[in-house]
C-alpha positions as CSV (number, residue, x, y, z in Angstrom):
1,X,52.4,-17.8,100.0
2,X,49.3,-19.7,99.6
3,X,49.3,-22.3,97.0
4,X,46.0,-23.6,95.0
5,X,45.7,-26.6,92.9
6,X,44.0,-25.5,89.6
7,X,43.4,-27.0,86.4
8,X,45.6,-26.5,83.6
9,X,44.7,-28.9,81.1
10,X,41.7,-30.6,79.4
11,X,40.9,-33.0,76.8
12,X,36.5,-33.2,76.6
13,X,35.1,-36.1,75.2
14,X,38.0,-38.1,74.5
15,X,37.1,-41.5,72.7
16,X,39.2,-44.2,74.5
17,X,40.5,-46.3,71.0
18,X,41.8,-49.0,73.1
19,X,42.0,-50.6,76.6
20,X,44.8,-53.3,77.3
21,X,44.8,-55.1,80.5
22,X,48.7,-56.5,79.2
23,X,50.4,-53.4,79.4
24,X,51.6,-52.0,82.1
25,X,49.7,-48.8,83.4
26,X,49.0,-45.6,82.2
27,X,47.3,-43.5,79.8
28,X,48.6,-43.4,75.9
29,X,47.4,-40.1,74.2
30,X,47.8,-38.8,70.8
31,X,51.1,-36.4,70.9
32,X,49.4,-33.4,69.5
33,X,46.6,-33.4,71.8
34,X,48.8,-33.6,74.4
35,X,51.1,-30.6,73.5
36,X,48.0,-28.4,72.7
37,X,46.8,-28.3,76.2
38,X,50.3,-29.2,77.5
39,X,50.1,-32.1,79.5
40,X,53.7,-33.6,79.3
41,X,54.5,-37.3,79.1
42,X,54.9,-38.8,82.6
43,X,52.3,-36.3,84.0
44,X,49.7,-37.3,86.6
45,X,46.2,-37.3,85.4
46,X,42.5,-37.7,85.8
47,X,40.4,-39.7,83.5
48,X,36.7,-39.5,83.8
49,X,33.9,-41.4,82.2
50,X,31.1,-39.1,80.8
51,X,28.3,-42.0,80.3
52,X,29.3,-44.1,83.4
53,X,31.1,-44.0,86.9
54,X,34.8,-44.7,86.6
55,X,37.3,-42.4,88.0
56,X,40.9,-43.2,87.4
57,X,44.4,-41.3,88.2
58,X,47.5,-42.5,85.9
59,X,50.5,-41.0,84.3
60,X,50.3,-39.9,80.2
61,X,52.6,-41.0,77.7
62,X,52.6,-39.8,74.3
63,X,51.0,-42.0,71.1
64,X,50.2,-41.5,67.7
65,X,47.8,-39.4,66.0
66,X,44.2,-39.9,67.0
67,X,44.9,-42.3,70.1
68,X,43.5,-42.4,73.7
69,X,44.6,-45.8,75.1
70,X,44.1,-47.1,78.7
71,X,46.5,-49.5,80.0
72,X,46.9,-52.2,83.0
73,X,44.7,-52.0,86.1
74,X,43.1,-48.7,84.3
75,X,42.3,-50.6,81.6
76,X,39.6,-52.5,83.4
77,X,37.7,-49.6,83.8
78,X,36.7,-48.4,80.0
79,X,36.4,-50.0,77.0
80,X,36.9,-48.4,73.2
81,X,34.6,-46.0,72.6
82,X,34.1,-44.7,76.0
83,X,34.0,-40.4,76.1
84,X,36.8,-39.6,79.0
85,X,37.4,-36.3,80.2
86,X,41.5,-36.5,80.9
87,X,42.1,-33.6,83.4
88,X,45.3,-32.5,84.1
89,X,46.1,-30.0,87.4
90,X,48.9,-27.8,88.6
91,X,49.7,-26.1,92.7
92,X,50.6,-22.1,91.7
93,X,50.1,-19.3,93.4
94,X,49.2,-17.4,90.4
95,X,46.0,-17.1,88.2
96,X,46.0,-19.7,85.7
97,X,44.2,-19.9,82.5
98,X,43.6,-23.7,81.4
99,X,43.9,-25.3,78.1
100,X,40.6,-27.0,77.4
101,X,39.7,-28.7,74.0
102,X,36.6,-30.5,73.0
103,X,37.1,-33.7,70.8
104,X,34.7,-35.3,68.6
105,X,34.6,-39.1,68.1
106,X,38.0,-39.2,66.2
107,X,39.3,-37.6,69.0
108,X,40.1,-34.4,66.5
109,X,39.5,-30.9,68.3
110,X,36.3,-29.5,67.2
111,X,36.6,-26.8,69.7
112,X,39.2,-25.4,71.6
113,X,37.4,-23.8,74.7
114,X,40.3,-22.3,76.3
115,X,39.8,-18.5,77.4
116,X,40.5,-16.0,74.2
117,X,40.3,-19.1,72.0
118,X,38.6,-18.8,68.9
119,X,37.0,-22.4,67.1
120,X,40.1,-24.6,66.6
């Protein structure tokens, strides 16, 4: 068996609302976002910057409606209103079909972009 490491989840042009140094680490993100393209809290994820170069790996934890939070060392790398692409990526040996959403700057899906989605 030959494993591959795909992606599975993604939330486009997130709007960070908050960075806090204080906290310690991670990334908070609005509940429902989360369960649409089912990343689970505790889950390992990317966070890219659209309009700059920070790269970041943390866990998610789930927050309130409309929230994309950076926390600890993390937050030190984005500031609110940043556009983050949070990536989230599984090992199968199976095709996989990701979840992929597009967020405008409320961080509400305008779009979801997953395959045999129609405009969410």
């Amino acid at each position: 068996m030959r494993l591959n490491q795909l992606l599975k989840s993604k939330l486009h042009h997130a709007h960070v609302t908050y960075a806090n140094p204080d906290y310690v680490g991670s990334i908070e993100i609005d509940a429902e976002l989360m369960a649409r393209v089912g990343i689970q809290d505790g889950e390992h994820v990317h966070v890219w910057a659209v309009d700059h170069t920070s790269r970041i790996e943390t866990y998610a934890f789930k927050g309130p409606k409309g929230v994309i939070g950076l926390n600890g060392g993390a937050a030190h790398f984005f500031k609110p209103g940043d556009r983050v692409v949070i990536a989230a990526f599984t090992w199968t040996d199976e095709p996989l079909e990701p979840r992929v959403v597009l967020l405008d700057e409320e961080n509400k899906v305008v779009r979801d972009m997953s395959p045999y989605c129609v405009m969410g």
